[in-house]
C-alpha positions in Angstrom: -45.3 57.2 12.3 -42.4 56.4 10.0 -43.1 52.6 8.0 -39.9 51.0 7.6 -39.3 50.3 3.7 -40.2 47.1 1.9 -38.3 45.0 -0.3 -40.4 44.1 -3.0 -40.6 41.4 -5.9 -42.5 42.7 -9.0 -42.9 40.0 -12.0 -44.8 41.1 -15.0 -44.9 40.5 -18.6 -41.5 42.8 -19.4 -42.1 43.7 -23.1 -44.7 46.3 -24.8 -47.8 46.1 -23.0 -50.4 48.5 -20.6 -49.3 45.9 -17.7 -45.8 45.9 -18.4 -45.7 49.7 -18.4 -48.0 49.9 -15.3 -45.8 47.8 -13.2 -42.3 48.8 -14.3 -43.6 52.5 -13.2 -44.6 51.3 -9.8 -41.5 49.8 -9.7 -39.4 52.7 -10.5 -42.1 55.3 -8.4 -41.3 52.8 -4.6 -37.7 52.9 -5.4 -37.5 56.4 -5.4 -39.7 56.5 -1.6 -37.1 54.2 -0.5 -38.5 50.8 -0.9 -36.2 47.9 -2.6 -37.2 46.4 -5.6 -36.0 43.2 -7.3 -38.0 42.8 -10.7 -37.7 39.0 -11.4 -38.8 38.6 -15.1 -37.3 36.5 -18.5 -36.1 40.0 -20.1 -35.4 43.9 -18.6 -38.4 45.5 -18.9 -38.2 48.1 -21.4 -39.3 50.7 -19.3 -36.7 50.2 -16.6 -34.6 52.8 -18.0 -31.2 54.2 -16.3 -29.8 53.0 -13.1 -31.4 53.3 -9.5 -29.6 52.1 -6.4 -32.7 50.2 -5.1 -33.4 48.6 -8.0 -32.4 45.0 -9.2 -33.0 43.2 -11.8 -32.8 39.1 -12.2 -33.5 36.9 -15.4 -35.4 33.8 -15.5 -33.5 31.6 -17.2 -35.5 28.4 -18.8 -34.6 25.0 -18.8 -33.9 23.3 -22.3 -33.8 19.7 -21.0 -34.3 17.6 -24.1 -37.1 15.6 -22.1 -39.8 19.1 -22.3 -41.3 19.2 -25.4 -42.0 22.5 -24.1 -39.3 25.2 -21.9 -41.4 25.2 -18.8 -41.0 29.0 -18.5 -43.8 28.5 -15.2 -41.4 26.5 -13.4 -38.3 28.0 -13.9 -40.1 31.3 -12.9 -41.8 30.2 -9.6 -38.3 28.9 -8.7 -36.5 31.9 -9.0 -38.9 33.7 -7.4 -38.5 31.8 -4.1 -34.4 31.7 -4.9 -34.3 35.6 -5.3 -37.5 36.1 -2.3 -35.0 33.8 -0.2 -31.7 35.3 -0.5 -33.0 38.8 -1.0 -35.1 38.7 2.3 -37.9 40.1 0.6 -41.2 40.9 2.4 -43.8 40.1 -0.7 -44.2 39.4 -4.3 -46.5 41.9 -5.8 -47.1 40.0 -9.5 -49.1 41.0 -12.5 -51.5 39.2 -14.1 -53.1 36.1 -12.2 -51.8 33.1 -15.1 -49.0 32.9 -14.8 -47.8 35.0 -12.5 -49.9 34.5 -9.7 -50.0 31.0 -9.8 -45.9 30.9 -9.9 -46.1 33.3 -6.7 -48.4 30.4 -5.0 -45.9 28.2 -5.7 -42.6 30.4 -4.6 -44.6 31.2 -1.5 -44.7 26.9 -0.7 -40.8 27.3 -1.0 -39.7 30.4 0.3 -41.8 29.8 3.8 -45.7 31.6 4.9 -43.5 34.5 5.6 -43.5 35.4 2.0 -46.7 38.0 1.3 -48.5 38.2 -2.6 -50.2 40.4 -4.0 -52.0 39.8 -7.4 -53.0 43.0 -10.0 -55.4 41.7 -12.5 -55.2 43.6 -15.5 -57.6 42.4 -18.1 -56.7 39.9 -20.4 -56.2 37.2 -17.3 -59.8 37.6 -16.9 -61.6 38.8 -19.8 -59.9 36.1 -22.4 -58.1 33.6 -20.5 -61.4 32.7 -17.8 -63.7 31.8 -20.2 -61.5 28.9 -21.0 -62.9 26.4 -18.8 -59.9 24.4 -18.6 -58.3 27.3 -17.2 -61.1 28.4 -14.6 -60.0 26.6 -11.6 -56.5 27.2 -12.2 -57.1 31.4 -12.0 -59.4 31.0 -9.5 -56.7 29.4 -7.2 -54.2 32.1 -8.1 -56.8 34.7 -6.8 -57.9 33.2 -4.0 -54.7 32.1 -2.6 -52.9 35.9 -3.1 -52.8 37.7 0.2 -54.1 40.6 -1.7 -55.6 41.1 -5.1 -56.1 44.6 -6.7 -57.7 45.2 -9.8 -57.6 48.3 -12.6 -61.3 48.8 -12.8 -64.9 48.4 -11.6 -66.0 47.0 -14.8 -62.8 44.3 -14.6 -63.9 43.3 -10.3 -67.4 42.6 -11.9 -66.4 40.4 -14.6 -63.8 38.9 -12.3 -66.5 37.9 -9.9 -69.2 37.0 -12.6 -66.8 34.5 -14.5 -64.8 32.9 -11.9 -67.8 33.0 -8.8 -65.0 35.2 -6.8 -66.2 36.7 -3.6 -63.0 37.5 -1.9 -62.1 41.1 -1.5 -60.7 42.5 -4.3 -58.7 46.1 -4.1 -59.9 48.6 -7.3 -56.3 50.4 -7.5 -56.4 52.5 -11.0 -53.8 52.6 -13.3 -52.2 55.8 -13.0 -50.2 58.5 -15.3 -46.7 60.3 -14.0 -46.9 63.8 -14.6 -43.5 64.0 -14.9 -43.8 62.3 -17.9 -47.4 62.7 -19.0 -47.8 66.6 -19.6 -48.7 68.3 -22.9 -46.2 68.7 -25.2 -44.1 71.3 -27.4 -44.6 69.4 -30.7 -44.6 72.7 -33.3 -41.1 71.5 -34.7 -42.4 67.9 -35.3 -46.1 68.6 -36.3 -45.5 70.0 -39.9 -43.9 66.3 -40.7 -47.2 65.1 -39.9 -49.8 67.1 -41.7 -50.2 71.0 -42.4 -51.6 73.8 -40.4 -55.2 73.5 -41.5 -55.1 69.7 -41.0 -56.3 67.9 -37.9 -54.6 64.7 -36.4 -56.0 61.7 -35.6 -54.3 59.1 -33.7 -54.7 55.3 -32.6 -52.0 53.4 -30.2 -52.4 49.5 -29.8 -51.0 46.5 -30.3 -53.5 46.0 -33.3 -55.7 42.9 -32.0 -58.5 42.0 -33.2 -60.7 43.4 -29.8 -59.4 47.0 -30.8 -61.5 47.0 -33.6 -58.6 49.0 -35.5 -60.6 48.6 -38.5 -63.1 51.4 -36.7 -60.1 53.5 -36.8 -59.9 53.9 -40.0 -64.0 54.2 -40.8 -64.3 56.9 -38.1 -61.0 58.6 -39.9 -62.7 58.1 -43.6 -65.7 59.8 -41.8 -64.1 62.7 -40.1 -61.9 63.0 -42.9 -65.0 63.7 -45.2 -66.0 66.7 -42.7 -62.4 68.4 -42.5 -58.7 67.8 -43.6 -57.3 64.8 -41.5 -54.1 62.9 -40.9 -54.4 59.7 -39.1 -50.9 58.4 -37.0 -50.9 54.4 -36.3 -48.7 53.8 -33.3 -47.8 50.7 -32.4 -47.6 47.1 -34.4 -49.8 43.7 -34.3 -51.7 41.0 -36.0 -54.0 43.7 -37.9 -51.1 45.6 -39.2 -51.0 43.6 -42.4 -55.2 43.8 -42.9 -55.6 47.5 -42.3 -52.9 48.2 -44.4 -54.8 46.8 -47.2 -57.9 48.4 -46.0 -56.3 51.7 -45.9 -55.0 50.8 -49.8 -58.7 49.7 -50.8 -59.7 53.5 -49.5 -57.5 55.6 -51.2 -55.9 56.6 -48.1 -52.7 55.5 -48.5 -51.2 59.8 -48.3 -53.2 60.6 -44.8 -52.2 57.8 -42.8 -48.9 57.2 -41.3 -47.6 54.2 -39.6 -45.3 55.1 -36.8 -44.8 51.8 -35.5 -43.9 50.6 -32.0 -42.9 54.1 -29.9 -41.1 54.5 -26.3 -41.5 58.0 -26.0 -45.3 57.7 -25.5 -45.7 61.2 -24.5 -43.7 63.3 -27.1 -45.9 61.7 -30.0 -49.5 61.6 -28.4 -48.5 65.2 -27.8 -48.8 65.4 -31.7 -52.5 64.5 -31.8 -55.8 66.2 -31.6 -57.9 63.3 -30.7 -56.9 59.9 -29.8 -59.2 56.8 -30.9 -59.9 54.1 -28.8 -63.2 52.3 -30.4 -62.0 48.6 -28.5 -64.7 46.0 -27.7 -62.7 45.2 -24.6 -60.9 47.2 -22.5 -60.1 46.5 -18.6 -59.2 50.2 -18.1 -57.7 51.6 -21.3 -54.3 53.0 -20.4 -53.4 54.9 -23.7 -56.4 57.2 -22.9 -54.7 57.8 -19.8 -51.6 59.0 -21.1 -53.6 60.9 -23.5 -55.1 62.7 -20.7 -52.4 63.6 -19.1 -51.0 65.2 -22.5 -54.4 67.0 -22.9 -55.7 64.9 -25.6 -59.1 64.2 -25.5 -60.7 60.5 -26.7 -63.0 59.3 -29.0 -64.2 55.8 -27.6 -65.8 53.2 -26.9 -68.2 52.1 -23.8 -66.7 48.9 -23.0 -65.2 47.7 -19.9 -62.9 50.2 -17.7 -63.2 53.1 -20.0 -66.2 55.1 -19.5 -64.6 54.9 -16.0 -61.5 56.6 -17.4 -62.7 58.9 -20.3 -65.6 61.0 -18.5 -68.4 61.7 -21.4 -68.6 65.2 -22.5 -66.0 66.3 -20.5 -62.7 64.3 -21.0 -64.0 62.8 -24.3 -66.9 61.3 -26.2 -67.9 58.0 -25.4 -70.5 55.6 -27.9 -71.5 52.4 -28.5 -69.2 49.5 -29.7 -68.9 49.7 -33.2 -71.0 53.0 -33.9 -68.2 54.7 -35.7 -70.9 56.6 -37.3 -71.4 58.7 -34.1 -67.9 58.3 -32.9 -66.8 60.2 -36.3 -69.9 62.8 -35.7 -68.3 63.2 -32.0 -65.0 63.5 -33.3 -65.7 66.4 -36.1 -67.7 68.4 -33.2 -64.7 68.8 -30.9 -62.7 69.6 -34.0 -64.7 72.3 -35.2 -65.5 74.0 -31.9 -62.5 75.7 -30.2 -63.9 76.9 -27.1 -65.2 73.4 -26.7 -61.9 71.3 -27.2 -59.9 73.8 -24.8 -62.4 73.1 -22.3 -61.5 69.3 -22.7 -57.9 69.7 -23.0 -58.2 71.5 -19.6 -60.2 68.9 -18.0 -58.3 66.3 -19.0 -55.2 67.4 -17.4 -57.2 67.9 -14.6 -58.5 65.0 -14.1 -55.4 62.4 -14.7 -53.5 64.9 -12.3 -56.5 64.2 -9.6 -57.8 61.3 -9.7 -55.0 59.2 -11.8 -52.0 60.7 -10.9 -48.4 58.3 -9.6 -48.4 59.7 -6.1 -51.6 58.9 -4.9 -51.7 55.5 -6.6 -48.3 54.3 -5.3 -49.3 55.3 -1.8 -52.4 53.0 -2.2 -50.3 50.1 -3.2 -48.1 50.8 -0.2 -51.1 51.2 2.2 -52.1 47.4 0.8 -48.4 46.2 1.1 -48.4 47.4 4.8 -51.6 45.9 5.5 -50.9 42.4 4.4 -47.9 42.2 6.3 -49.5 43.3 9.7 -47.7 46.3 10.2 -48.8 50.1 11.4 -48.9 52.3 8.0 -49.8 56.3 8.0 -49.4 57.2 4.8 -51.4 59.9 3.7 -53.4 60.0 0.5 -51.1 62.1 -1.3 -52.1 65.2 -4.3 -50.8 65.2 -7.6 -48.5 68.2 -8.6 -47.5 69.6 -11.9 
């Protein structure tokens, strides 16, 4: 049995971000089974890329009444979702990230009619940071319960959700997922030698360089493994730490093996040019970059906090330690480098693993068997293999 196709509204936060990426993919990956979707966000998200018939974009626009001290972004956001669910006819909001997001889709739903459908992705931050603000609390907790459907990236981020906020609805674990289209190792000879030279290694660390990614780990574990065998290290990405582990980096004497690459849209092409990625975070609701790493065959040096021992499987996909034991992260690190056989074997299995348990056609169908169901209607949709 045929489903009839969905128009969707997706809101999320449309600049750099693991959220932003996930659900501008999802976007793109239903518009290509058939399904329309309306993104309804203050800017284009930047993954959007070229044009797609059943895609539509429409900008929030904020009021500047002279009266706000403050543009009440919320507002103007909840109205033009009902506005754009309204005179789009569209079947649900599917929003990510519970504040604001979810709480503007409550409030679009009071406006556009019952008829309207939510459905709420928690992604981290919205739990792990912003609920253990108390004055916040009752607000997410409304958000959540009052979604038609709430799915979240990890185990580890449905436990905390439930510890923190005393939530014992139903809550969907729908993993973040990789599109192999994309994601697949690649040819990087011509752009490696700018890098580092044939008998040097490459580190890498992507992030937006908060304080919870412990960036500052980075570069011990590189100092370490650097010790142990020629290293380059490749900072991707820019943030709040920038400025301090620059200095850090100075204080070292490390200044000619590190480069800073800055913010990067082709994800793919340059975690291609690594040999190990480094994700040492203190939090981490699933840990995306270590997906896309995956699927480029890049094993990853981590952490065991929140979603990622879920992602990264220990001696198999990666090396996983404590938080802030860079000591044995950097010991983990120089073993894979120094053991060929060994660091094939993890290349190869993680490629295999993002393609079967990560990969976009079987999560997409899982978000479309949760569409179907809140709406009431009859879904077969297969759970569906990843190929490539």
């Amino acid at each position: 049995m045929m489903s009839r196709k969905l128009k969707i509204g997706i809101t999320c936060y449309p600049t750099l971000g693991g959220s932003g990426v996930v659900a501008t993919e999802l976007g793109k990956l239903l518009a290509e089974k058939g399904h329309e979707i309306h993104f309804i966000t203050h800017s284009i998200p930047f993954r959007l890329g070229q044009y797609h018939k059943n895609i539509f974009y429409h900008e929030v626009e904020v009021n500047n009444y002279y009266v706000f001290r403050y543009p009440p972004y919320d507002l103007s956001l909840a109205s033009k979702m009902a506005q754009v669910a309204t005179m789009q006819n569209l079947d649900l909001l599917h929003v990510h990230y519970a504040v604001p997001h979810a709480v503007c889709a409550y409030l679009a739903k009071q406006m556009a009619g019952s008829g309207l459908k939510t459905v709420t992705t928690l992604h981290g931050t919205d739990i792990t940071v912003l609920a253990q603000d108390e004055s916040l609390k009752s607000l997410i907790r409304l958000a959540i319960d009052e979604s038609d459907a709430v799915t979240a990236v990890s185990k580890d981020l449905i436990r905390e959700t439930r510890e923190l906020l005393d939530i014992t609805r139903d809550i969907d674990l729908t993993y973040n997922f990789v599109d192999k289209r994309i994601y697949y190792p690649r040819d990087t000879s011509n752009l490696r030698g700018d890098y580092a030279t044939n008998d040097e290694k490459i580190l890498m660390h992507i992030s937006n360089f908060r304080p919870v990614k412990r960036v500052g780990d980075v570069i011990d574990i590189f100092k370490r493994v650097n010790d142990h065998i020629p290293t380059k290290l490749l900072l991707v990405g820019e943030g709040p730490e920038l400025s301090r582990i620059q200095c850090q980096i100075r204080e070292m004497g490390l200044e000619d093996r590190v480069h800073f690459l800055g913010k990067q849209e082709d994800v793919a092409q340059v975690i291609s040019l690594a040999d190990l990625l480094l994700l040492p975070s203190e939090k981490e609701s699933f840990g995306l970059v270590a997906l896309e790493a995956m699927g480029c065959g890049v094993p990853t040096i981590g952490s065991t906090a929140g979603g990622i021992p879920e992602l990264v499987s220990h001696g198999v996909t990666g090396f996983l330690s404590e938080v802030g034991d860079t000591a044995d992260m950097a010991r983990n690190a120089v073993r894979l480098l120094t053991n060929e056989s060994m660091y094939e074997e993890f290349s190869k299995a993680c490629i295999s693993r993002s393609c079967e348990e990560f990969c976009n056609e079987r999560i997409t169908t899982e978000y479309e068997k949760i569409y179907y169901r809140v709406l009431g209607m009859e879904a077969e949709l297969p759970m569906q293999a990843c190929h490539g």
